[in-house]
BAFI-3210 file (N, C-alpha, C; in Angstrom, 3 decimals, decimal comma, padded with zeros to 6 digits):
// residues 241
n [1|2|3|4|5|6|7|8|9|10|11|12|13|14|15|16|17|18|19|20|21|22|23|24|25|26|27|28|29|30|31|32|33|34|35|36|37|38|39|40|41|42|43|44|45|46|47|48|49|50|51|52|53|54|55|56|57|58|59|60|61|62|63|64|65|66|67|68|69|70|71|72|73|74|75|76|77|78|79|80|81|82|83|84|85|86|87|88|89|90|91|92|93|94|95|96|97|98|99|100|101|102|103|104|105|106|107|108|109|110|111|112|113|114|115|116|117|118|119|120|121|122|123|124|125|126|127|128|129|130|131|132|133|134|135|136|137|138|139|140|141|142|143|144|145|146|147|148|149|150|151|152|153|154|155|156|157|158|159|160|161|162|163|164|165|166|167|168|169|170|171|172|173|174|175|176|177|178|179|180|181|182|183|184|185|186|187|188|189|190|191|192|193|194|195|196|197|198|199|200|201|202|203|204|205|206|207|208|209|210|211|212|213|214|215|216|217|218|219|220|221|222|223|224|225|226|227|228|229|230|231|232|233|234|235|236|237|238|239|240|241]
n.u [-064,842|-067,974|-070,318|-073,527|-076,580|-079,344|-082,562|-085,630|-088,400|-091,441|-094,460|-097,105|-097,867|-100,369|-101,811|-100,986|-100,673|-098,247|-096,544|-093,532|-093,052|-093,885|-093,612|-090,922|-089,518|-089,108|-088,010|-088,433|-089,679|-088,515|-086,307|-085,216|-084,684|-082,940|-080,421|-079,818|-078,946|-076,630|-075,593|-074,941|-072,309|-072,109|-071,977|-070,524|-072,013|-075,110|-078,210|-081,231|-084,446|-086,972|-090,162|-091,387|-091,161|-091,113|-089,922|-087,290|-086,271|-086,149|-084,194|-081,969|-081,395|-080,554|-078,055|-077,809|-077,755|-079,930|-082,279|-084,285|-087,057|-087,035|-089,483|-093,194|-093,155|-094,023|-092,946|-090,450|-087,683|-087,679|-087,883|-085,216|-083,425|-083,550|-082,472|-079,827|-078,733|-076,860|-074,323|-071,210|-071,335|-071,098|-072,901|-075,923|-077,788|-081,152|-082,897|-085,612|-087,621|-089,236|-089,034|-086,949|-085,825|-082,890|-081,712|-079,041|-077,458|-078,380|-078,336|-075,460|-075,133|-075,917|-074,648|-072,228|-072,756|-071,994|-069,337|-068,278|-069,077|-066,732|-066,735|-068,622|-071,583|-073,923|-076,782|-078,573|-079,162|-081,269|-083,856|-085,055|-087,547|-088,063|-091,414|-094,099|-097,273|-099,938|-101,588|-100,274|-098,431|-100,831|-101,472|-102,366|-101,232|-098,413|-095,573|-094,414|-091,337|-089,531|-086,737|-083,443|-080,950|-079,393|-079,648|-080,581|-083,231|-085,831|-088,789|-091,128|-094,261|-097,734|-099,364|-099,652|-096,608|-094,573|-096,864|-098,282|-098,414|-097,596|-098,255|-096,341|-093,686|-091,807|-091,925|-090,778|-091,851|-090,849|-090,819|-090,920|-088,505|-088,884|-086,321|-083,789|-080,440|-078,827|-076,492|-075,594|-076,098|-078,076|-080,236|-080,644|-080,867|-083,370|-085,385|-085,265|-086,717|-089,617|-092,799|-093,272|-095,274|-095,999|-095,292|-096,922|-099,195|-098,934|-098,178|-095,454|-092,772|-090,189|-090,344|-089,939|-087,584|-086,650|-087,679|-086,695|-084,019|-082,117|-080,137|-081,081|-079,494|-080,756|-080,747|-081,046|-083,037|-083,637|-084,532|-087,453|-088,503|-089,310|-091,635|-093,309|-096,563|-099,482|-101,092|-101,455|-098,808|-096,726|-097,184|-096,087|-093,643|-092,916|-092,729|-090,923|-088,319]
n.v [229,528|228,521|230,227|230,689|231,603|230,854|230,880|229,370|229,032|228,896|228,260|228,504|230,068|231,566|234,272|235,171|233,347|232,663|234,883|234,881|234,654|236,958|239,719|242,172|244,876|243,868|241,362|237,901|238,284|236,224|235,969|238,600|239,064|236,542|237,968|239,813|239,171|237,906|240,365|241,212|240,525|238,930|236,334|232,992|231,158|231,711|230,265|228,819|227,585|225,398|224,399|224,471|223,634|225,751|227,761|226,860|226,425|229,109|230,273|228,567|228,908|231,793|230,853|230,827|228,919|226,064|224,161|221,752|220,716|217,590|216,925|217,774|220,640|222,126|224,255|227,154|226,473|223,891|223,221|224,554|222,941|219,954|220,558|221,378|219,633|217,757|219,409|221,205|223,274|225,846|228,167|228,992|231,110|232,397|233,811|235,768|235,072|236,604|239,011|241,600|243,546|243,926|243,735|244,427|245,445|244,363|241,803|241,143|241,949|240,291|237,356|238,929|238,048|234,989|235,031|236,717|234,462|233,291|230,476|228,921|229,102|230,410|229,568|229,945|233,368|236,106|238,673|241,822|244,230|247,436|248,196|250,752|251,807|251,048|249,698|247,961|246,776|244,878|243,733|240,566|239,287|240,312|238,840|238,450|239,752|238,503|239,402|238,312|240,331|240,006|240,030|237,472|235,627|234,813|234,470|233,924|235,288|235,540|236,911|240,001|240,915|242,455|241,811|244,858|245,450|247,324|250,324|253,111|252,124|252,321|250,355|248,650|247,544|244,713|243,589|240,829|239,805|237,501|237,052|234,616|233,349|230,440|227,721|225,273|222,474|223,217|223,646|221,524|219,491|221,191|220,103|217,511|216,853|216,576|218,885|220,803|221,525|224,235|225,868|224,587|225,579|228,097|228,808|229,843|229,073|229,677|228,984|226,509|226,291|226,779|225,636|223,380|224,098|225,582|228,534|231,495|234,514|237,875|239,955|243,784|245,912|248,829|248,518|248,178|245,409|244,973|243,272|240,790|240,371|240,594|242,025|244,392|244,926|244,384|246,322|248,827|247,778|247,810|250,451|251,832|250,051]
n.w [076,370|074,925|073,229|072,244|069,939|070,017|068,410|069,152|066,430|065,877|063,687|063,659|065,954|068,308|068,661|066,150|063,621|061,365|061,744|061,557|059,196|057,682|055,770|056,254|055,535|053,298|053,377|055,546|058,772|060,860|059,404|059,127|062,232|062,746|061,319|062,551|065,397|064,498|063,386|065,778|066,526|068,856|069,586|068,834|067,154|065,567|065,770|064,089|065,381|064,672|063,793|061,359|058,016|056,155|057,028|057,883|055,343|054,702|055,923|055,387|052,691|052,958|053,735|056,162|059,476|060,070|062,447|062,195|064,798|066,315|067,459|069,093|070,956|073,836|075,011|074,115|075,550|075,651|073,256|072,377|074,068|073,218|070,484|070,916|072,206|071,126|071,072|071,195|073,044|075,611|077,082|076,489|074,672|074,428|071,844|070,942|068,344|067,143|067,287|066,118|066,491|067,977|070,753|071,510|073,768|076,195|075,800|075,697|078,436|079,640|078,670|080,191|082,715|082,979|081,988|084,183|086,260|088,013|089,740|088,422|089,525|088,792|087,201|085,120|082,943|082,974|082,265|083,713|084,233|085,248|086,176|086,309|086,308|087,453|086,097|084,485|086,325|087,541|085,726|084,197|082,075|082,183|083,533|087,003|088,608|091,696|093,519|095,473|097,522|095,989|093,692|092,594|091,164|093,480|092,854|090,426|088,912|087,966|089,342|091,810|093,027|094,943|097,775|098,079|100,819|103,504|103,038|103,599|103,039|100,667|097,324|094,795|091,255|089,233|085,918|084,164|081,400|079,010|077,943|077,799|079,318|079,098|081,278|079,556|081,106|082,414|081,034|079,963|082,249|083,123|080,313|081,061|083,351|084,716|084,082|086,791|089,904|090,709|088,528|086,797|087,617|087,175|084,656|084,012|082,401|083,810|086,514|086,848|086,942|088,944|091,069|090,987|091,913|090,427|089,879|089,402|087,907|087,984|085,775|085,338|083,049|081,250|078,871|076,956|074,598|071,542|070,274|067,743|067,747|066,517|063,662|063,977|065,410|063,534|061,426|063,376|063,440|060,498|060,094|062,019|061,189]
ca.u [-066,289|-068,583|-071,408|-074,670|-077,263|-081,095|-083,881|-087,264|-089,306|-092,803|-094,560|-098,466|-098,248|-101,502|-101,984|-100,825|-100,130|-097,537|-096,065|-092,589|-092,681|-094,524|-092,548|-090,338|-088,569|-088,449|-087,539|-089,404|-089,511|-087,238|-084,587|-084,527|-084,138|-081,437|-079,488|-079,898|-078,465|-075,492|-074,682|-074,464|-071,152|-071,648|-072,481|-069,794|-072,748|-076,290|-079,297|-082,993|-084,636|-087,939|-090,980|-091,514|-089,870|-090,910|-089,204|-085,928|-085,842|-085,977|-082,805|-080,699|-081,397|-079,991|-076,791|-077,878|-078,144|-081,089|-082,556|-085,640|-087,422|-087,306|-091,104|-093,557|-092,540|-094,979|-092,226|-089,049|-086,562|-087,647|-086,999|-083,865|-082,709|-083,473|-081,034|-078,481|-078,130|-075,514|-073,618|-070,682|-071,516|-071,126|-073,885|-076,684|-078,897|-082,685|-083,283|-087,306|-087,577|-090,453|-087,950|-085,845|-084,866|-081,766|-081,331|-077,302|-076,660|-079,060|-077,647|-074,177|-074,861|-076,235|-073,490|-071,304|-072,922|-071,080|-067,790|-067,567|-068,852|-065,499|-066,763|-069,835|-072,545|-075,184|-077,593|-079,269|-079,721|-082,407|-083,821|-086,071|-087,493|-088,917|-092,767|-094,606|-097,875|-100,709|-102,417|-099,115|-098,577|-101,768|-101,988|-101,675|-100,407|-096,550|-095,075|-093,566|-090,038|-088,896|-085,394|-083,155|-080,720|-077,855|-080,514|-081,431|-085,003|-086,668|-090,333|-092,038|-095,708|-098,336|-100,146|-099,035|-095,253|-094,970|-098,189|-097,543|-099,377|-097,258|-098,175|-095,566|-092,816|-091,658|-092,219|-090,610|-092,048|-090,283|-091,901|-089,688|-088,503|-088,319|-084,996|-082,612|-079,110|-078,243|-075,626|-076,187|-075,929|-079,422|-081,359|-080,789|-082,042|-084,738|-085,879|-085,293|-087,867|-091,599|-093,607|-093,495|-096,636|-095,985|-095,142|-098,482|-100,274|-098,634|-098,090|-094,325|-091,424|-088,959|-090,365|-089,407|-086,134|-086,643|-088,281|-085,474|-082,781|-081,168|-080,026|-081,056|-079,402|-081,945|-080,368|-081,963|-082,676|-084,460|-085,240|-088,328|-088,589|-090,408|-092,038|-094,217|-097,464|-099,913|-100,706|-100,442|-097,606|-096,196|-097,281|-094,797|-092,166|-092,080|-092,284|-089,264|-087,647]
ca.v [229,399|229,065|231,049|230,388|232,221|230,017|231,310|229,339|229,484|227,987|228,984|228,546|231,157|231,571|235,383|235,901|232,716|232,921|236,092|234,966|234,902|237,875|240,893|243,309|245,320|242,668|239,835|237,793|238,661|235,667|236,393|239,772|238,174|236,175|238,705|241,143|238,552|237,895|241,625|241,979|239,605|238,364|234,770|232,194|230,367|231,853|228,945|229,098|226,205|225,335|223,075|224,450|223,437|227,043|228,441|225,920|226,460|230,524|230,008|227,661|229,854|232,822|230,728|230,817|227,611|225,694|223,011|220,747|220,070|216,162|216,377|219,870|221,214|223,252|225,780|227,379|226,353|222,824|223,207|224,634|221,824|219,225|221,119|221,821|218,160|217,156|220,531|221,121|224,364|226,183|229,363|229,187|232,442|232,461|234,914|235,473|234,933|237,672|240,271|241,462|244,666|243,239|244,383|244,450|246,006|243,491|240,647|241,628|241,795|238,276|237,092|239,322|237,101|233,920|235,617|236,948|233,863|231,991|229,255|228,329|229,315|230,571|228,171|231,149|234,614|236,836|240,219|242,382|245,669|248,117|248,932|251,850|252,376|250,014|248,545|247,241|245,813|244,383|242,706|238,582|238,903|240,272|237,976|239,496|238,787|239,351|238,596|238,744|241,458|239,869|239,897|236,249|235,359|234,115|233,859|234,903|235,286|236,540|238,151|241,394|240,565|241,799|242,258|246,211|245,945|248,437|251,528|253,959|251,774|252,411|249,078|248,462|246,105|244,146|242,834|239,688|239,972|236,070|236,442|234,074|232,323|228,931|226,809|224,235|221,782|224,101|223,792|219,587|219,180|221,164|219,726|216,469|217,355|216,772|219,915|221,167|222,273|226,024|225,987|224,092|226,594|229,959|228,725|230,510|227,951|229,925|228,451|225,208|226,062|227,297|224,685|221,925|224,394|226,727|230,380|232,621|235,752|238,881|241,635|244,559|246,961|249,716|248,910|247,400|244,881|245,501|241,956|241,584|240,133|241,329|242,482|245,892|245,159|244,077|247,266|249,313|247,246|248,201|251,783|251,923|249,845]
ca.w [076,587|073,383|073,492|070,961|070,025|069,571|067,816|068,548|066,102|065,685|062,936|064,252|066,345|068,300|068,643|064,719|063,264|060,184|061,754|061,483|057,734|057,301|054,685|057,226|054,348|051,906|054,290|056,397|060,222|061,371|058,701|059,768|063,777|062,681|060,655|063,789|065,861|064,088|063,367|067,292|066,728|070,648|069,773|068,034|065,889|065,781|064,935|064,155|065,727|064,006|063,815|059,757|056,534|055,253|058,138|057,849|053,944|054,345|056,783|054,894|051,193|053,159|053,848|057,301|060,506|061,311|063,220|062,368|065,322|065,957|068,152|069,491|071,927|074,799|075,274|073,728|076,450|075,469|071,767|072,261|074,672|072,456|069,510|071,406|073,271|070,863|070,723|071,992|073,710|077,353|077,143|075,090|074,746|073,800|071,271|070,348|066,974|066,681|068,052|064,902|066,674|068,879|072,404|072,274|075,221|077,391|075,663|076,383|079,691|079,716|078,780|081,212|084,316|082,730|082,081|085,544|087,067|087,664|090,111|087,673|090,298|088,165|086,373|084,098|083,577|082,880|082,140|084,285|083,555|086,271|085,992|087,154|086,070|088,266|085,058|084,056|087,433|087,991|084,212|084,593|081,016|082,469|084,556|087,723|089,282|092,913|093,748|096,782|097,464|095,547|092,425|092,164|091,616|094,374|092,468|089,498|089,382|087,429|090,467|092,181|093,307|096,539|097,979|099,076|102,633|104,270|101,981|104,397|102,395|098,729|096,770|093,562|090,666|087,908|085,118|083,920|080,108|078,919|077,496|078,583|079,094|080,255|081,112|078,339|081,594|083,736|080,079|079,657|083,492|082,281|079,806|081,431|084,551|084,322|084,693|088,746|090,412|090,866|086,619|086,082|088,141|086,767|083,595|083,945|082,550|084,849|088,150|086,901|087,376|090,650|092,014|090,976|092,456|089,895|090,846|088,087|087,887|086,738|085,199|085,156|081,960|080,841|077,297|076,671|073,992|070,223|069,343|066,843|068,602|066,509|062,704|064,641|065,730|062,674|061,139|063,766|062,892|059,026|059,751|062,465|060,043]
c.u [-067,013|-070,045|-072,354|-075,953|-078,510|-082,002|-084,797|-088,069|-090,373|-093,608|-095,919|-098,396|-099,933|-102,305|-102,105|-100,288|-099,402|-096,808|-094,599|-092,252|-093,721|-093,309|-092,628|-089,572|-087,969|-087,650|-088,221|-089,008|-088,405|-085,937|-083,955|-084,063|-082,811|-079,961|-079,257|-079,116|-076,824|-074,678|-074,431|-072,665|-071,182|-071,732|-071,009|-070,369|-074,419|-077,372|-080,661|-083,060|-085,887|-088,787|-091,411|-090,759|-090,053|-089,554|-087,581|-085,939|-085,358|-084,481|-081,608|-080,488|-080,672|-078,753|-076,703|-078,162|-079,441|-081,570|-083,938|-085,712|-087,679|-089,269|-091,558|-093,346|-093,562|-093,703|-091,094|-087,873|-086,760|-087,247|-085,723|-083,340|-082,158|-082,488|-080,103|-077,873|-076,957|-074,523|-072,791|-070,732|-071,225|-072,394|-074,804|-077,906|-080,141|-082,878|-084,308|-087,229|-088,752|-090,336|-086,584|-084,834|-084,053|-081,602|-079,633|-076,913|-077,130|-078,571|-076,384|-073,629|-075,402|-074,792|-072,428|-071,190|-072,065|-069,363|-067,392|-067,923|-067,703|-066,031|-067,931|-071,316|-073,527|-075,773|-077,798|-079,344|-080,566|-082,391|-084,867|-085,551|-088,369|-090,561|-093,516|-096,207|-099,199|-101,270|-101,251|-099,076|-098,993|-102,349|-101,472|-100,652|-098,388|-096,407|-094,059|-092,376|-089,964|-087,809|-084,699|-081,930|-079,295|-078,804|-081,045|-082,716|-084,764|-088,308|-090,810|-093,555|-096,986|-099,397|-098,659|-097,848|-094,319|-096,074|-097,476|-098,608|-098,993|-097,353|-097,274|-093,952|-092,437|-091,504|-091,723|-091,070|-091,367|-091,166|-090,735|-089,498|-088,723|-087,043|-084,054|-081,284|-078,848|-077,186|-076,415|-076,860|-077,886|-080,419|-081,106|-081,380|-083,181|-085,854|-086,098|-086,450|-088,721|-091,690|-093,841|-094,615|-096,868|-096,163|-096,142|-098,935|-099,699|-098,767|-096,897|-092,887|-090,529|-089,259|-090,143|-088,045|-085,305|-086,935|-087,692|-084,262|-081,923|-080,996|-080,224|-080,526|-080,394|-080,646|-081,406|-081,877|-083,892|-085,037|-086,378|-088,422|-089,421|-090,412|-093,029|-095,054|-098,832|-100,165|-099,983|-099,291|-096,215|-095,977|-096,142|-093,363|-091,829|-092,282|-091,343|-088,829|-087,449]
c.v [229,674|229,642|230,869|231,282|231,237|230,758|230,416|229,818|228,682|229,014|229,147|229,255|231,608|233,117|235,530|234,531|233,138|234,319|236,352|235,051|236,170|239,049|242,001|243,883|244,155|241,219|239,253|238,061|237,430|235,753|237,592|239,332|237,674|236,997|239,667|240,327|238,113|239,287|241,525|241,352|239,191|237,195|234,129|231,349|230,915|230,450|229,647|228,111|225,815|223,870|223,195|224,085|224,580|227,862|228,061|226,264|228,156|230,593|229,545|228,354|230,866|232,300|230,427|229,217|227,431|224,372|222,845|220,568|218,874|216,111|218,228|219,461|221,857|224,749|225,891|227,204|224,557|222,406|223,248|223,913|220,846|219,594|221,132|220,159|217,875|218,406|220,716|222,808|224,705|227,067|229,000|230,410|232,223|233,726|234,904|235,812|236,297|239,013|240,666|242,602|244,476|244,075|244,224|244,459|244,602|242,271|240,757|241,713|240,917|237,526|237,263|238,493|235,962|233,869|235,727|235,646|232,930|230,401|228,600|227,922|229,523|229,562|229,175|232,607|235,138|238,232|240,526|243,928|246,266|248,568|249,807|252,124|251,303|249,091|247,939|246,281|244,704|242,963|241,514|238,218|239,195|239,717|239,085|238,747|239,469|238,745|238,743|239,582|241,279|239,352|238,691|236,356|234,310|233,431|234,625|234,157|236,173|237,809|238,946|240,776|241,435|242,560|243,646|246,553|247,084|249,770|253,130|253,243|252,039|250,677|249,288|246,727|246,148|243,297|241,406|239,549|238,725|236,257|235,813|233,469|231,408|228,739|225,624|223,097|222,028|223,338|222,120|219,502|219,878|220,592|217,828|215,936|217,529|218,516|219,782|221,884|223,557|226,318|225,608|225,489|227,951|230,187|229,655|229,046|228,815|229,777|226,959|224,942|226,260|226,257|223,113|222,588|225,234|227,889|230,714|234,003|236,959|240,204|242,532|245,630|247,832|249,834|247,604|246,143|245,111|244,377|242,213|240,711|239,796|241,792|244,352|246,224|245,396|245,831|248,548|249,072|247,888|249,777|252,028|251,287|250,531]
c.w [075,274|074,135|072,296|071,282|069,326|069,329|067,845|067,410|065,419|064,677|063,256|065,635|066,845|068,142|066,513|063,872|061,732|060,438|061,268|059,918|057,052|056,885|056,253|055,985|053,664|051,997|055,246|057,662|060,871|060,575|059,487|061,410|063,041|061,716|061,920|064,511|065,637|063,837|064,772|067,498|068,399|070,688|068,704|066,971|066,482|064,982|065,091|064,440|065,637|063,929|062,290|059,256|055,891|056,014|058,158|056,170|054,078|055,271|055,840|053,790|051,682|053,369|055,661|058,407|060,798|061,525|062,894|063,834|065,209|066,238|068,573|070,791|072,936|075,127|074,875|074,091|075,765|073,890|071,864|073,211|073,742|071,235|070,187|072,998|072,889|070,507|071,361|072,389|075,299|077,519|076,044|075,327|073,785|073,355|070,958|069,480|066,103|066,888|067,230|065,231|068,224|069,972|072,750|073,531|076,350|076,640|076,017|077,811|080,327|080,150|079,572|082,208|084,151|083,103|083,793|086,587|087,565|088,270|089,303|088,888|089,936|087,252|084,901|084,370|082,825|083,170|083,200|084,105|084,829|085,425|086,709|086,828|086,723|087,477|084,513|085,169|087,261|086,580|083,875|083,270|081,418|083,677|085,540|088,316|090,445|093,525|095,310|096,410|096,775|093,641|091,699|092,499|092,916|094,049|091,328|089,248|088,247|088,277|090,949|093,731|093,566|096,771|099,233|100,093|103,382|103,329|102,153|103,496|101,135|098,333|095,089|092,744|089,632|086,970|084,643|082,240|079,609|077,516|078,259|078,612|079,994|080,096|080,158|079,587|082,261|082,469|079,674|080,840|083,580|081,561|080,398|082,907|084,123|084,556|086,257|088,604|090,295|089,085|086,290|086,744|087,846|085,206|082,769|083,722|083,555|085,809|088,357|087,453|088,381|091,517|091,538|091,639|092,019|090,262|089,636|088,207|087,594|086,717|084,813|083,947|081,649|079,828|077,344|074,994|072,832|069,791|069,078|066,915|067,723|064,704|062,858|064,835|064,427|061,710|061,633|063,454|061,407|059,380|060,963|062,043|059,100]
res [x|x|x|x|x|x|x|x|x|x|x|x|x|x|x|x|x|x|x|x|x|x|x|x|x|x|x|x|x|x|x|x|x|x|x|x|x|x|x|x|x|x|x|x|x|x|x|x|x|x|x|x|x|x|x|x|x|x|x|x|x|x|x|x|x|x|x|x|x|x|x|x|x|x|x|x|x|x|x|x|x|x|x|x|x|x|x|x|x|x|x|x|x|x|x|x|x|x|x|x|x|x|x|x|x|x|x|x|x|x|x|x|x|x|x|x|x|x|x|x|x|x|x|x|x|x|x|x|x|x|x|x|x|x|x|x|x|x|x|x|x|x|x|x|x|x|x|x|x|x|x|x|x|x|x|x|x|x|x|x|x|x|x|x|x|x|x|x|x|x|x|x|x|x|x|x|x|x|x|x|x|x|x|x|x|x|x|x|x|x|x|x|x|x|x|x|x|x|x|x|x|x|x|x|x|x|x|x|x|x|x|x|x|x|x|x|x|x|x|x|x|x|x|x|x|x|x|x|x|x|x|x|x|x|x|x|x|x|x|x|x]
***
């Protein structure tokens, strides 16, 4: 089974445009991503997959893989389709290119769902993180997941996912990470499928893939993610660096 690791990365950026080439200790923010990526050794070929030529030149000078976008894209599952059409791959993992400090463990256990699937039942898997605090909840910006009791999604949502009517019940929420892994096979009928209704109206690519039929796994983890959003953000990054 090969396993790949994709880096998206768009360089207009609407929050922070140019973030990905912005100085992290003396490298720009997607170098550092794809050097993080490759130390984790869990992938057989890591790529950047890019709509720049700054972005594709700072890649290839390091010695490192990357992919011209042929056309734009509306979302990162659709970039990395289009690269990875002619590849001969089985797994391909979405790494966010704006995310230099690597989540090992939760990638690792991406990957695990594959390994152990023998009959090739799962389409994708996915992260989810427990939330506790009501303004987290309640905030349209984190997408919520609610699965069934064998941990496939069933729906993700940016409203409050499940509506807790019975307040005598305990109610747990997940926020939904967007890291993900496909079968190379889930992410071509992807990309090959118009936009579905529910995905127009949430404005969540993972209900596309719900609403053609895929099972997504969610794995669940406790570490939150450090992307860099933000000049603020950016700022955190070089001093835990």
């Amino acid at each position: 089974m090969k396993i790949i690791a994709m880096i998206p990365a768009r360089f207009n950026a609407s929050r922070f445009p140019g973030k990905l080439m912005k100085d992290l200790g003396g490298k720009p923010v997607i170098l550092r991503t794809y050097e993080s990526a490759l130390s984790t050794k869990l992938f057989d070929e890591v790529y950047v997959v890019t709509d720049s030529e700054v972005i594709y030149d700072v890649i290839v000078k390091a010695k490192g893989k990357a992919i011209m976008s042929k056309k734009e894209h509306d979302c990162g599952s659709d970039r990395i389709a289009e690269a990875v059409a002619d590849l001969a791959v089985d797994i391909v993992i979405n790494v966010q290119g704006d995310e230099p400090f690597i989540d090992e463990i939760s990638l690792s256990k991406l990957i695990d769902v594959f390994k152990n699937d023998a009959h090739k039942e799962i389409d994708l898997a996915s992260l989810k993180v427990k939330m506790s605090s009501l303004e987290e909840i309640e905030n349209p910006n984190n997408v919520k997941v609610i699965t069934d009791q064998n941990n496939f999604a069933i729906y993700f949502s940016r409203a409050v996912i499940p509506y807790h009517r019975d307040k005598n019940l305990k109610v747990s929420y997940f926020k939904h990470k967007g890291v993900y892994a496909f079968r190379k096979n889930a992410l071509l009928d992807f990309y090959n499928t118009p936009m579905t209704p529910l995905e127009a109206a949430e404005k969540i690519e993972a209900i596309r893939y719900l609403e053609v039929g895929k099972k997504i796994k969610m794995i669940e983890t406790s570490v939150e993610s450090i992307g860099i959003d933000t000049p603020e953000d950016l700022e955190k990054a070089k001093q835990l660096f």
